[in-house]
DSSP file (Angstrom, degrees, kcal/mol; ACC not computed):
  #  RESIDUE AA STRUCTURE BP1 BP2  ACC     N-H-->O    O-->H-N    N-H-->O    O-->H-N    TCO  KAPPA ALPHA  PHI   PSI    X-CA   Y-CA   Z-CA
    1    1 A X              0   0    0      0, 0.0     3,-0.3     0, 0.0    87,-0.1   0.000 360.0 360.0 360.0 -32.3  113.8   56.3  217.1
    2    2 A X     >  +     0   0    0     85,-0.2     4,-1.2     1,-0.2    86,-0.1   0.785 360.0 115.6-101.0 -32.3  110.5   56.9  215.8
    3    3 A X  T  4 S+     0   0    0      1,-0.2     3,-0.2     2,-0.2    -1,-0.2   0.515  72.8  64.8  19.8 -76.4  111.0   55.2  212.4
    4    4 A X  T  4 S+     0   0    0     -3,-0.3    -1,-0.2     1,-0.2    -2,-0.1   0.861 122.0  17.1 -31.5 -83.7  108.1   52.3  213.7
    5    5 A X  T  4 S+     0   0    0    113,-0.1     2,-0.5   114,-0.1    -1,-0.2   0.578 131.8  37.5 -60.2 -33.7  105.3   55.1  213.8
    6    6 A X     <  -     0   0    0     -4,-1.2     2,-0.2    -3,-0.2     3,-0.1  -0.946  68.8-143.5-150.8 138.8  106.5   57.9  211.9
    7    7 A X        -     0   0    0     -2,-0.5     3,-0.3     1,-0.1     4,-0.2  -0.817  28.1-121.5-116.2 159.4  108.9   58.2  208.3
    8    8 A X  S >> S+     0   0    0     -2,-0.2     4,-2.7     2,-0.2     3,-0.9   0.756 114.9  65.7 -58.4 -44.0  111.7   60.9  207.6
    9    9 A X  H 3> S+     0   0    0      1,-0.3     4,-1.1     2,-0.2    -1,-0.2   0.809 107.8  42.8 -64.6 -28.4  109.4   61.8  204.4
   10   10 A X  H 3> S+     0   0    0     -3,-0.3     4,-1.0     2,-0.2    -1,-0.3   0.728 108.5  46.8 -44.6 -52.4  106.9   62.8  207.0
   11   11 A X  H <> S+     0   0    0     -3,-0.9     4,-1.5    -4,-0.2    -2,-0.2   0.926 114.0  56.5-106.2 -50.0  108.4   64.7  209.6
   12   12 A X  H  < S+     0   0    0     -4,-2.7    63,-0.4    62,-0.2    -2,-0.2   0.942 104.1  52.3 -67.3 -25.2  110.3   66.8  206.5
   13   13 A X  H  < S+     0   0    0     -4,-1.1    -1,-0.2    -5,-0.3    -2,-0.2   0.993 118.0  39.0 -12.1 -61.4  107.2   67.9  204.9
   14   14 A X  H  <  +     0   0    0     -4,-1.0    -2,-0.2    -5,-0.1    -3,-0.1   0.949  60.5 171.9 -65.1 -61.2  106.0   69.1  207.9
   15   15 A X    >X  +     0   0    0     -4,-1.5     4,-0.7     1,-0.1     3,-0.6   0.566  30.7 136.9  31.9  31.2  108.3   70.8  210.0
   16   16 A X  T 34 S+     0   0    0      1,-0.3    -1,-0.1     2,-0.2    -5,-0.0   0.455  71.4  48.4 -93.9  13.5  105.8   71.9  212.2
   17   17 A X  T 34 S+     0   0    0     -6,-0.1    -1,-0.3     1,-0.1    69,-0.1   0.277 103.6  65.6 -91.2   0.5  108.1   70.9  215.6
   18   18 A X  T <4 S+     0   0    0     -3,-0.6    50,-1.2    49,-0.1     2,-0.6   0.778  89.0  80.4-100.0 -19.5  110.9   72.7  213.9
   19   19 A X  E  <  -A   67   0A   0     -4,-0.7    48,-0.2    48,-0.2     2,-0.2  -0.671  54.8-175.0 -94.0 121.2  109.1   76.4  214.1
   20   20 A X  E     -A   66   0A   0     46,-3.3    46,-0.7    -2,-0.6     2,-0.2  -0.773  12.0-173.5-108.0 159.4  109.0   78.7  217.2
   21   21 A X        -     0   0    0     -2,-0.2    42,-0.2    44,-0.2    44,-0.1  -0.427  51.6 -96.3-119.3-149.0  107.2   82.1  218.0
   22   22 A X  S    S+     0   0    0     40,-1.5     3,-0.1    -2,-0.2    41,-0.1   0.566 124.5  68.7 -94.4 -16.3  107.9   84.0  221.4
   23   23 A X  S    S+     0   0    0     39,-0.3    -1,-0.1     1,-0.1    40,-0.1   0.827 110.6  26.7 -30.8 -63.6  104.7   82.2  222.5
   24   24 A X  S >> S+     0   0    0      1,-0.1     3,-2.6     2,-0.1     4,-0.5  -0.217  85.3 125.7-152.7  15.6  106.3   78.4  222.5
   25   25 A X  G >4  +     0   0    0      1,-0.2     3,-0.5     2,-0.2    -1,-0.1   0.808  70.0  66.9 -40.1 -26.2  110.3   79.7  223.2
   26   26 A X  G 34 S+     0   0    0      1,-0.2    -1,-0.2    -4,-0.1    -2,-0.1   0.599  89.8  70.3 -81.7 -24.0  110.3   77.5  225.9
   27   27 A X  G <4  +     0   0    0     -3,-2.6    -1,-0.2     2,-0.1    -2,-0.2   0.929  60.2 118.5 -33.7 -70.9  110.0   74.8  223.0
   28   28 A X  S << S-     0   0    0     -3,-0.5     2,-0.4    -4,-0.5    57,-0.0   0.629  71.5-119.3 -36.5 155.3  113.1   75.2  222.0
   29   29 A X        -     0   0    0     56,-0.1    27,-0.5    55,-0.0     2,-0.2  -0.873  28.2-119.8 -81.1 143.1  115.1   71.4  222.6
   30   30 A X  E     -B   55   0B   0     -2,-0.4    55,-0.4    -3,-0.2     2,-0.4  -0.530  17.0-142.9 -57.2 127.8  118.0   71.4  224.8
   31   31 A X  E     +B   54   0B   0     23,-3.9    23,-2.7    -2,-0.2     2,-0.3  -0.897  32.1 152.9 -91.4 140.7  121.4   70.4  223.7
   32   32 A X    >   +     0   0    0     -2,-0.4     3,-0.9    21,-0.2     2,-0.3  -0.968  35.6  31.4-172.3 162.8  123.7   68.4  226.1
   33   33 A X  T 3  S-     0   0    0     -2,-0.3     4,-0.4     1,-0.2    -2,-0.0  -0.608 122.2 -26.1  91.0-168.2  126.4   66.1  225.7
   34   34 A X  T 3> S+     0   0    0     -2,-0.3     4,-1.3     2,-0.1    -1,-0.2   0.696 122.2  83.6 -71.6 -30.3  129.0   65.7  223.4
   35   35 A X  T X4 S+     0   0    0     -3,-0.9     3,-2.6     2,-0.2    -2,-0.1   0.547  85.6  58.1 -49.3-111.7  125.9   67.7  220.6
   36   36 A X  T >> S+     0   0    0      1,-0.4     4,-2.4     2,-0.2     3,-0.7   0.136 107.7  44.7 -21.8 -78.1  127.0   71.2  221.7
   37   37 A X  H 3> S+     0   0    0     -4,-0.4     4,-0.7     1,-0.3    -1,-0.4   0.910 113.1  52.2 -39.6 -46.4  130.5   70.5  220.6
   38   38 A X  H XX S+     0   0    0     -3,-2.6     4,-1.2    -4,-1.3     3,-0.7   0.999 108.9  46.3 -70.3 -43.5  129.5   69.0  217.4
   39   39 A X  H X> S+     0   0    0     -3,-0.7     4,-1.9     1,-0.3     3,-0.7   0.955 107.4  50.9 -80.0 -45.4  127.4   71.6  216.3
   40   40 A X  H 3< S+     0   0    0     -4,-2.4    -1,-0.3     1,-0.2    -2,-0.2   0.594 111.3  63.3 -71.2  -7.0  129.5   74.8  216.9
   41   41 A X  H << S+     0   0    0     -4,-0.7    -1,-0.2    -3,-0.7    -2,-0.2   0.897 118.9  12.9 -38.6 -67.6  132.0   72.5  215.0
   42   42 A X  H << S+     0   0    0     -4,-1.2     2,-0.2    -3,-0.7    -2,-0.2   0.521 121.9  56.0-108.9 -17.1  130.4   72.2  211.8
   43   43 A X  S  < S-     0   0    0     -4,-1.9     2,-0.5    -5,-0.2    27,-0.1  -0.686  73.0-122.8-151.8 153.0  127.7   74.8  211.8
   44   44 A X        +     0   0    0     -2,-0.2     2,-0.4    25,-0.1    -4,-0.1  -0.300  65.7  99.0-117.1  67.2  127.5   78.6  212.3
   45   45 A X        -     0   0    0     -2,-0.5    -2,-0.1    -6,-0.2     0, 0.0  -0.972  63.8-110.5-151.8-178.3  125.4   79.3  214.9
   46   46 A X        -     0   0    0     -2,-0.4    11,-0.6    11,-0.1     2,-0.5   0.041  16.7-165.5 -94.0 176.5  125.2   80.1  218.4
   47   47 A X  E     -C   56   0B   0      9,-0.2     2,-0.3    -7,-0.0     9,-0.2  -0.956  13.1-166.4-166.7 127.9  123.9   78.0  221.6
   48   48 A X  E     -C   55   0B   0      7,-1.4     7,-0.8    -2,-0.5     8,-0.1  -0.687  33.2 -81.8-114.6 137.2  123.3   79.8  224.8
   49   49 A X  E     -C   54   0B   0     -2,-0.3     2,-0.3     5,-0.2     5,-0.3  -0.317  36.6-175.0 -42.2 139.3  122.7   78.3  228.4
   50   50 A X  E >   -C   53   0B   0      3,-3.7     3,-1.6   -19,-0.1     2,-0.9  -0.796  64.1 -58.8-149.6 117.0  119.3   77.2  229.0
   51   51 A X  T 3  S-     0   0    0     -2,-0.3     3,-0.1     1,-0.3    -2,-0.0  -0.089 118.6 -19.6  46.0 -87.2  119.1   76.1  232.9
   52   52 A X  T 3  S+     0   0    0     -2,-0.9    -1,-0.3    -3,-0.1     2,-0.1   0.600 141.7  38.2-119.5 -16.6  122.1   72.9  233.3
   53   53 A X  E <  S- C   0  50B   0     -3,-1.6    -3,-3.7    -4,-0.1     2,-0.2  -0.474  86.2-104.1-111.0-143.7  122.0   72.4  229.5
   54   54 A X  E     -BC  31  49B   0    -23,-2.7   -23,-3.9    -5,-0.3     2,-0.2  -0.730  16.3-154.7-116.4 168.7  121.8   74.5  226.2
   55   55 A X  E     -BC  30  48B   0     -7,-0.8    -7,-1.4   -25,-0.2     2,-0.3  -0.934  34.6 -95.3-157.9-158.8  120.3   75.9  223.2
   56   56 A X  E     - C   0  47B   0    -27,-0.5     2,-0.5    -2,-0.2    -9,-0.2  -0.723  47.9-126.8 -90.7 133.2  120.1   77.3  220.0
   57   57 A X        -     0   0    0    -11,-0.6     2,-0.2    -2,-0.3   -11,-0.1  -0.680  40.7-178.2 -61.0 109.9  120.1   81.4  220.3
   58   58 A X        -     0   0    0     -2,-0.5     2,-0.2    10,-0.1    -2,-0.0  -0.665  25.7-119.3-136.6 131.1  117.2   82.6  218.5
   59   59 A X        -     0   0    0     -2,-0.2     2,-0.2     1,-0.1   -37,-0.0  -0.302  21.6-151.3 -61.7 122.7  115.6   85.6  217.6
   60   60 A X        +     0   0    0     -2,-0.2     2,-0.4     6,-0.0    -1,-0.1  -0.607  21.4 167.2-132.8  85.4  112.3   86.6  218.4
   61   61 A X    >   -     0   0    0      3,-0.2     3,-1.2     1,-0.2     2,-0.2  -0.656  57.2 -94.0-139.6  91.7  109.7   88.9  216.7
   62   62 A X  T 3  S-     0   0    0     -2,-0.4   -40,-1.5     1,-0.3   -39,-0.3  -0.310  96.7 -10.7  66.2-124.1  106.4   88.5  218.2
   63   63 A X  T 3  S+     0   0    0     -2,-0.2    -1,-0.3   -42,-0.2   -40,-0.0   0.823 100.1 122.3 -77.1 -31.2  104.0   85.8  216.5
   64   64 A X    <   -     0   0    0     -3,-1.2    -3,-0.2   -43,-0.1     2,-0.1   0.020  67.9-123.0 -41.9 146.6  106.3   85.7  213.7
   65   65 A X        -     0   0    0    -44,-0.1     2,-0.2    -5,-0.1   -44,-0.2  -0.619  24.2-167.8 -81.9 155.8  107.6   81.6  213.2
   66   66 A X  E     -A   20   0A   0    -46,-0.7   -46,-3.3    -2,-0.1     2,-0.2  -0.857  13.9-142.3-141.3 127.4  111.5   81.2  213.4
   67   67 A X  E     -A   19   0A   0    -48,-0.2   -48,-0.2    -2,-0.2   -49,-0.1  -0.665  28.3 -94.9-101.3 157.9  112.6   77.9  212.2
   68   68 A X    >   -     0   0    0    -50,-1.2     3,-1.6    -2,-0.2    -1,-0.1  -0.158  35.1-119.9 -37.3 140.6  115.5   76.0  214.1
   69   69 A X  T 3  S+     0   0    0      1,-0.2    -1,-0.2    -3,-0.1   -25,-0.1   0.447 111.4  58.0 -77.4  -3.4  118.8   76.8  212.2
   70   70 A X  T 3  S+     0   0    0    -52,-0.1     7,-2.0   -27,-0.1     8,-0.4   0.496  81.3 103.3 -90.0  -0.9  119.1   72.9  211.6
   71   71 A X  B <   -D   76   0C   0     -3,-1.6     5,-0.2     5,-0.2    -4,-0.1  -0.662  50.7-175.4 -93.2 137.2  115.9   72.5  209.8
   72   72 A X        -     0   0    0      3,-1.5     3,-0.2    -2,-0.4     4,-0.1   0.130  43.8 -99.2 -74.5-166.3  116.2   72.1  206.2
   73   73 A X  S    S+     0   0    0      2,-0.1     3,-0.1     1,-0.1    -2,-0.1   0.379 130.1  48.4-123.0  31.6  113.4   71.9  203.7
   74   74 A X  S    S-     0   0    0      1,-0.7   -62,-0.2   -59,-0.0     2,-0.1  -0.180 124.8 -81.5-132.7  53.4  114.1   68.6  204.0
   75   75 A X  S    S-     0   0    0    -63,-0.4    -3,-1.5   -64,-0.2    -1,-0.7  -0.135  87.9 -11.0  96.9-173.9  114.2   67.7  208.0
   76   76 A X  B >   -D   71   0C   0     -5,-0.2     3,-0.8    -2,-0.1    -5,-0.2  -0.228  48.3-145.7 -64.0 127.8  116.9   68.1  210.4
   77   77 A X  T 3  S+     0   0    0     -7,-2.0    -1,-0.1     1,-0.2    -6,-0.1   0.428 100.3  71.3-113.6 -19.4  120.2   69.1  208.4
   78   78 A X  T >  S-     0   0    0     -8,-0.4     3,-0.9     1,-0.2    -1,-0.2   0.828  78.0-169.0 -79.2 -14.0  121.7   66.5  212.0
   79   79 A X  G X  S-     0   0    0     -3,-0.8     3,-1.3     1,-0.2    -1,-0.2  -0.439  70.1  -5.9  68.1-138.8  120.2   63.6  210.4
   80   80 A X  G 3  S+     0   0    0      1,-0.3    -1,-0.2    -2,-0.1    -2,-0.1   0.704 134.7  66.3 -62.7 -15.0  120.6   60.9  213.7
   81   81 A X  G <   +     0   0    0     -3,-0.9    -1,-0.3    -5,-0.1    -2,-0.2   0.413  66.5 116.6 -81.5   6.5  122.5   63.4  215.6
   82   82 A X  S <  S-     0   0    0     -3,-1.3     5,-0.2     1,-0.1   -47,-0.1  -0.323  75.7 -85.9 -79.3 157.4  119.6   65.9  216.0
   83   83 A X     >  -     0   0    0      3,-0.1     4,-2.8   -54,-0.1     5,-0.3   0.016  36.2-102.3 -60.4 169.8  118.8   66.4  220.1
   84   84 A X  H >> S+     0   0    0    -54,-0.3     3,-3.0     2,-0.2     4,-1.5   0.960 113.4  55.8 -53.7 -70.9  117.0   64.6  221.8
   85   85 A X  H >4 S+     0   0    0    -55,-0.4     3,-2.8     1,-0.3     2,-0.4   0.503 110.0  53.2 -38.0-111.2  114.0   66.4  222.3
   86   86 A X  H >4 S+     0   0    0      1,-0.3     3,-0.6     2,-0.2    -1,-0.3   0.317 105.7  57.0   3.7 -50.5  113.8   66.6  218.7
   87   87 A X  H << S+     0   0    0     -3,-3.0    -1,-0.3    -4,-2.8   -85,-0.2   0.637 109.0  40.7 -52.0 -16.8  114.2   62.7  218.5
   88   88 A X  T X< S+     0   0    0     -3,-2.8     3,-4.2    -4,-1.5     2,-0.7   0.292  94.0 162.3-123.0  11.7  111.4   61.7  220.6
   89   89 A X  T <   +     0   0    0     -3,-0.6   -87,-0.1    -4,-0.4     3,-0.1  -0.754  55.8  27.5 -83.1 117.2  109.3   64.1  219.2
   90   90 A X  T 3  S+     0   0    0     -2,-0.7    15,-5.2    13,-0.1     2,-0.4  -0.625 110.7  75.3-121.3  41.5  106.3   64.2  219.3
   91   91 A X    <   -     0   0    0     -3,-4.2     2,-0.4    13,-0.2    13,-0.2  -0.794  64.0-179.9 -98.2 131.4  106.4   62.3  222.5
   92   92 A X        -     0   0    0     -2,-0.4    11,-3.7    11,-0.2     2,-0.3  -0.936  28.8-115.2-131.6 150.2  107.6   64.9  225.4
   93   93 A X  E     -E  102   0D   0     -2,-0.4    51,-1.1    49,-0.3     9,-0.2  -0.799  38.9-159.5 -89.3 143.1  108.1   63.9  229.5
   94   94 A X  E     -Ef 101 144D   0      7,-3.1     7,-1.2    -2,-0.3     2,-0.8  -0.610  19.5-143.1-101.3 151.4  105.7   65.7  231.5
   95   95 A X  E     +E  100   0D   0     49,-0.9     2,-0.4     5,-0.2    51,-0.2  -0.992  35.0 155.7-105.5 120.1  105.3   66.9  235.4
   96   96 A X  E >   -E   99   0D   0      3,-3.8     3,-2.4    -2,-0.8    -2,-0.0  -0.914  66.8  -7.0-135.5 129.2  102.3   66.7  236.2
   97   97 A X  T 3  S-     0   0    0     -2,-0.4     3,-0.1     1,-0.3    -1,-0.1   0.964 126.8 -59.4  69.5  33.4  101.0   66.3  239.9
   98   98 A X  T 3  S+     0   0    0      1,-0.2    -1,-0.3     0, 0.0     2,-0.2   0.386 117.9  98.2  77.3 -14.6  104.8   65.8  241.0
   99   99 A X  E <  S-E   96   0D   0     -3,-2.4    -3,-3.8     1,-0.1     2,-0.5  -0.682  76.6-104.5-114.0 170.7  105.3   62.8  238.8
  100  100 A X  E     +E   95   0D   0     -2,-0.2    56,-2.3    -5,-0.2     2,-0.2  -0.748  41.8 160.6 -76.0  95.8  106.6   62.0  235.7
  101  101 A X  E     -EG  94 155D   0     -7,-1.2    -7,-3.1    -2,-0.5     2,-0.5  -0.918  33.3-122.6-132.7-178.5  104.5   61.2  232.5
  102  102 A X  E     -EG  93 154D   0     52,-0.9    51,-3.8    -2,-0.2    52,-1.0  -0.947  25.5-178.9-124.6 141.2  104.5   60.9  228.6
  103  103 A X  E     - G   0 152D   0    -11,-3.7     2,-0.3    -2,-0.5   -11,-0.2  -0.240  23.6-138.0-108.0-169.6  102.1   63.0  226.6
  104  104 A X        -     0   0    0     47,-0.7    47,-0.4   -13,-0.2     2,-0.3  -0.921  27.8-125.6-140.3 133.1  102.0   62.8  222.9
  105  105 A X        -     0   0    0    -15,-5.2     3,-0.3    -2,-0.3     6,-0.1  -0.730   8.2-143.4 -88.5 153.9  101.6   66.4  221.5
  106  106 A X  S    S+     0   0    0     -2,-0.3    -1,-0.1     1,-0.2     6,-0.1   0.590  84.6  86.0 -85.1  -4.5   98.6   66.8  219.2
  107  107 A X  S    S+     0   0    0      1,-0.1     2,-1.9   -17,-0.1    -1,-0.2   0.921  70.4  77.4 -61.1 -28.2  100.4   69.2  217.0
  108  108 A X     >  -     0   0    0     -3,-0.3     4,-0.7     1,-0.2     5,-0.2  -0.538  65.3-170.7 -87.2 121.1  101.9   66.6  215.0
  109  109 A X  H  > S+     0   0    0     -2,-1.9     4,-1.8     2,-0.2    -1,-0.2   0.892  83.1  62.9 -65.8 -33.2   98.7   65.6  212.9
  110  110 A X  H  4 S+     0   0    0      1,-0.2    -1,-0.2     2,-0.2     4,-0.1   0.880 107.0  35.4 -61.8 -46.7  100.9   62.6  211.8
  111  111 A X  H  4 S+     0   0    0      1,-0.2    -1,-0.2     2,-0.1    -2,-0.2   0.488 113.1  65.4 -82.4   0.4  101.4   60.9  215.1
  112  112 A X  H  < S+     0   0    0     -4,-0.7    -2,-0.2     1,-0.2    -3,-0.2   0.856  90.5  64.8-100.3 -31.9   97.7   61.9  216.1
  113  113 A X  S  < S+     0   0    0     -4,-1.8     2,-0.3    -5,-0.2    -1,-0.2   0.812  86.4  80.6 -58.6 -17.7   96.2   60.0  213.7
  114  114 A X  S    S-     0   0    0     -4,-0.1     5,-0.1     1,-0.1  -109,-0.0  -0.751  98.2 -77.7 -85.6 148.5   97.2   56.7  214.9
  115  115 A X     >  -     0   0    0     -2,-0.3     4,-1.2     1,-0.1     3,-0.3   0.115  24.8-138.6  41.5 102.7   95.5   54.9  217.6
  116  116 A X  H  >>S+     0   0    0      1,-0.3     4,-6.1     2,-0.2     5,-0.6   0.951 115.7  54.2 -78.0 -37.4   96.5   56.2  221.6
  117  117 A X  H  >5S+     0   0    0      1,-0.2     4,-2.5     2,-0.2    -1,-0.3   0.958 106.8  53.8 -67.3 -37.2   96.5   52.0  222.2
  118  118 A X  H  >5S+     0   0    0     -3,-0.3     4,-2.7     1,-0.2    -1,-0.2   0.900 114.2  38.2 -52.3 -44.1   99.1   52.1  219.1
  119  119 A X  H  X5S+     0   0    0     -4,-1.2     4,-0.8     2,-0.3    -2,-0.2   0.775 108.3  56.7 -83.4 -31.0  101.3   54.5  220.8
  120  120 A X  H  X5S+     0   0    0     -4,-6.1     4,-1.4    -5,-0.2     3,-0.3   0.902 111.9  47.7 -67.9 -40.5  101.2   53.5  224.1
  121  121 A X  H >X<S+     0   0    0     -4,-2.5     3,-1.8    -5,-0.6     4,-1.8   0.946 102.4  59.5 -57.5 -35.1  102.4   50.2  222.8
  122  122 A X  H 3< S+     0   0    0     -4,-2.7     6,-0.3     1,-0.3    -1,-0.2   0.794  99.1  61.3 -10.1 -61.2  104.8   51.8  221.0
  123  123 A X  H 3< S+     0   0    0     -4,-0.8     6,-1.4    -3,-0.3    -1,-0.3   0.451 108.1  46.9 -69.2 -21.2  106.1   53.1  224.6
  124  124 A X  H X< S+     0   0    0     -3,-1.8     3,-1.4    -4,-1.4    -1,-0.2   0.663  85.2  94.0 -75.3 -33.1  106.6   49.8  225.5
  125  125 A X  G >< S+     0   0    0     -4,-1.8     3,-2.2     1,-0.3     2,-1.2  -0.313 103.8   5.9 -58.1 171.6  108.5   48.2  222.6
  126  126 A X  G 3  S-     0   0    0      1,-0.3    -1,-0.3     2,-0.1    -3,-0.1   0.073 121.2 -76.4  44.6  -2.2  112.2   48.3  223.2
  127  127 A X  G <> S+     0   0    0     -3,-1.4     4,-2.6    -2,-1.2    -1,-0.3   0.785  86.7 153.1  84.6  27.7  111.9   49.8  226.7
  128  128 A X  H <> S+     0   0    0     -3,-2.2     4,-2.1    -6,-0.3    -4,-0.2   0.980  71.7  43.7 -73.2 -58.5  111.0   53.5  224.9
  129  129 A X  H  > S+     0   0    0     -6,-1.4     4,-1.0    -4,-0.3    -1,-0.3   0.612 113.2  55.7 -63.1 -24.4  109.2   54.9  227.5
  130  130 A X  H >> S+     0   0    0     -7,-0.2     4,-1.3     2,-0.2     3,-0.5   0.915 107.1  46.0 -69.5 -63.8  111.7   53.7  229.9
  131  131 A X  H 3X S+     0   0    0     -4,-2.6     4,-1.4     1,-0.2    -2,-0.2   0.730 108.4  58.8 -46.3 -30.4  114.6   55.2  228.4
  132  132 A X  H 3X S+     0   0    0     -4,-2.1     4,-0.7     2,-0.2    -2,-0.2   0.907 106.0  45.9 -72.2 -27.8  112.5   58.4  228.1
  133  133 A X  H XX S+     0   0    0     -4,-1.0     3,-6.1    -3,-0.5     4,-0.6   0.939 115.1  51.2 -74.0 -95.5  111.9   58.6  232.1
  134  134 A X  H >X S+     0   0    0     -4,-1.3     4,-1.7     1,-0.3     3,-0.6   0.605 109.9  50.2 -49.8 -29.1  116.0   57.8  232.6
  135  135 A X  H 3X S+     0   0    0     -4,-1.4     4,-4.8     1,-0.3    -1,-0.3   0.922 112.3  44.2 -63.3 -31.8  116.7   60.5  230.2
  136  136 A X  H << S+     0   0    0     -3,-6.1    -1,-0.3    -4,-0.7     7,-0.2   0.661 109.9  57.2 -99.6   9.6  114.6   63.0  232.0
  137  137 A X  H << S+     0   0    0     -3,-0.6     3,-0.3    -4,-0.6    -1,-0.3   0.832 115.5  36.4 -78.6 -35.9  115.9   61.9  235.3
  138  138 A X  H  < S+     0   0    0     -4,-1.7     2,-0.4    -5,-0.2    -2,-0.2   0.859 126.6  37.5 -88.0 -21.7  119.2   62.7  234.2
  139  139 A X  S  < S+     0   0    0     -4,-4.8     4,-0.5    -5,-0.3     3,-0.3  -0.668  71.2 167.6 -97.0  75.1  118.3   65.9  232.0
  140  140 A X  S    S+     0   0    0     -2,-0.4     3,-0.5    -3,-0.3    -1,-0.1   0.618  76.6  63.9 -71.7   2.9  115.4   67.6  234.3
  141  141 A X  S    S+     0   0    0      1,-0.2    -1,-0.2   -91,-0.1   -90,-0.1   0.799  90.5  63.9 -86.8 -43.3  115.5   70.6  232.5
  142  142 A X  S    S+     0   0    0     -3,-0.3     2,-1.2     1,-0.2   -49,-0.3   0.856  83.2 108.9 -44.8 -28.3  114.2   68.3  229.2
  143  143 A X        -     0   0    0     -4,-0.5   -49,-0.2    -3,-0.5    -1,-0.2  -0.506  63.0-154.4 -76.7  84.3  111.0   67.9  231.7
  144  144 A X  B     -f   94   0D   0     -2,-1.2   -49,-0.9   -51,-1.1     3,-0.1  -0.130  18.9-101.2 -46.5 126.4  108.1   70.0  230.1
  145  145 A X        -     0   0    0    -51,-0.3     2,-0.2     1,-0.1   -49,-0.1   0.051  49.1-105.6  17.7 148.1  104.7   71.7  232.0
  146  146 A X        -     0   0    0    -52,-0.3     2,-0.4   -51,-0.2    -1,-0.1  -0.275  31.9-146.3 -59.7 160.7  101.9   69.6  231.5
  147  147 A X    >   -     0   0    0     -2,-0.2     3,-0.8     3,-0.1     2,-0.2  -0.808  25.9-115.6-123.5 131.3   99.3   71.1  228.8
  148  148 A X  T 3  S+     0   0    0     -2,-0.4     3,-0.1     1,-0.2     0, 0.0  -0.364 104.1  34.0 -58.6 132.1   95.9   70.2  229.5
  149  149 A X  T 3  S+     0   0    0      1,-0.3     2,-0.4    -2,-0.2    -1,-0.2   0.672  80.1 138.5  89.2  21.5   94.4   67.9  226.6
  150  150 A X    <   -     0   0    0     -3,-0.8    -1,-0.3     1,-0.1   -45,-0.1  -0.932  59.0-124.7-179.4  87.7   97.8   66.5  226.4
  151  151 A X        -     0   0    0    -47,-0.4   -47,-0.7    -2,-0.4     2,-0.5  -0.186  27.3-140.9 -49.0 151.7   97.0   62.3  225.9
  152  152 A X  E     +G  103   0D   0    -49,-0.2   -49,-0.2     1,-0.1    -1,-0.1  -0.977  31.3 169.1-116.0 136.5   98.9   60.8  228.5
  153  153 A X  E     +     0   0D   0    -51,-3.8     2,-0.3    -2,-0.5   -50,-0.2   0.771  56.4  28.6 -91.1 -27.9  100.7   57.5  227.8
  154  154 A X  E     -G  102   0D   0    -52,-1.0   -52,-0.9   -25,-0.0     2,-0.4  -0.813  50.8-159.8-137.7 153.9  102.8   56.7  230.3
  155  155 A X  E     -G  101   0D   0     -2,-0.3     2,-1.0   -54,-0.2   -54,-0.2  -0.971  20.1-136.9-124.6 126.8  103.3   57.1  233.9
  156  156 A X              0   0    0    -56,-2.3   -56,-0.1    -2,-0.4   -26,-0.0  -0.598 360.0 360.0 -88.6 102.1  106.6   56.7  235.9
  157  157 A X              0   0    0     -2,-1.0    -1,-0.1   -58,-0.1   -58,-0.0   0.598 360.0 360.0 -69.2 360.0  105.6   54.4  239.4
């Protein structure tokens, strides 16, 4: 999805959305849908409830990082099939103030160089920012906390 803004060659370098501590658990992306089923299919590891959807079981030891069990050391091992949250990253839906927005996180240094007027347009081509509010209307759990310092891009009227 992000293709426009952001290259594959990029986002595996980095992996820095693919790593959790016990700090940022809360990270994790949700699986829902048909994913769940695919991934306990092909792949040997485990996925736990997390509110109406799921996610990947992983273990926890303090500050230490634990990387996703799909990340490679060259990206997401799901290719187009990775979850959502993981697709639209590093654009996440927000509550803030009762409503519905889209932040950009600043952790990805890639998308934080560009331009906030580049990315909000972004959020307009195709109807993207539109598709992300129906998603998180039908997945509310997918709807993050604000963090302060957050850009916001979007707003749902």
């Amino acid at each position: 999805m992000l293709k426009k803004i952001l290259s594959q060659e990029t986002c595996g370098k980095c992996r820095v959305c693919c790593g959790f501590d016990e700090s940022d658990k809360w990270e994790i992306p949700l699986i829902f849908g048909e994913l769940k089923e695919y991934i306990e299919g092909r792949y040997k590891c485990k996925i736990v409830p997390r509110g109406n959807e799921y996610v990947f079981d992983m273990e926890f030891d303090g500050d230490k990082v634990v990387y996703c069990p799909m990340a490679s050391e060259h990206g997401c091992v799901l290719g187009d099939m990775k979850p959502f949250d993981c697709r639209i990253w590093p654009f996440r839906v927000n509550r803030l103030d009762g409503r519905l927005v889209i932040t950009v996180s600043p952790v990805c240094s890639a998308v934080s160089e560009l331009p906030l007027g580049r990315l909000t347009e972004f959020l307009k081509e195709n109807g993207f920012a539109n598709m992300l509010f129906e998603q998180a209307e039908l997945h509310k759990d997918m709807v993050k906390p604000y963090i302060e310092g957050y850009p916001i891009l979007a707003v749902k009227m």
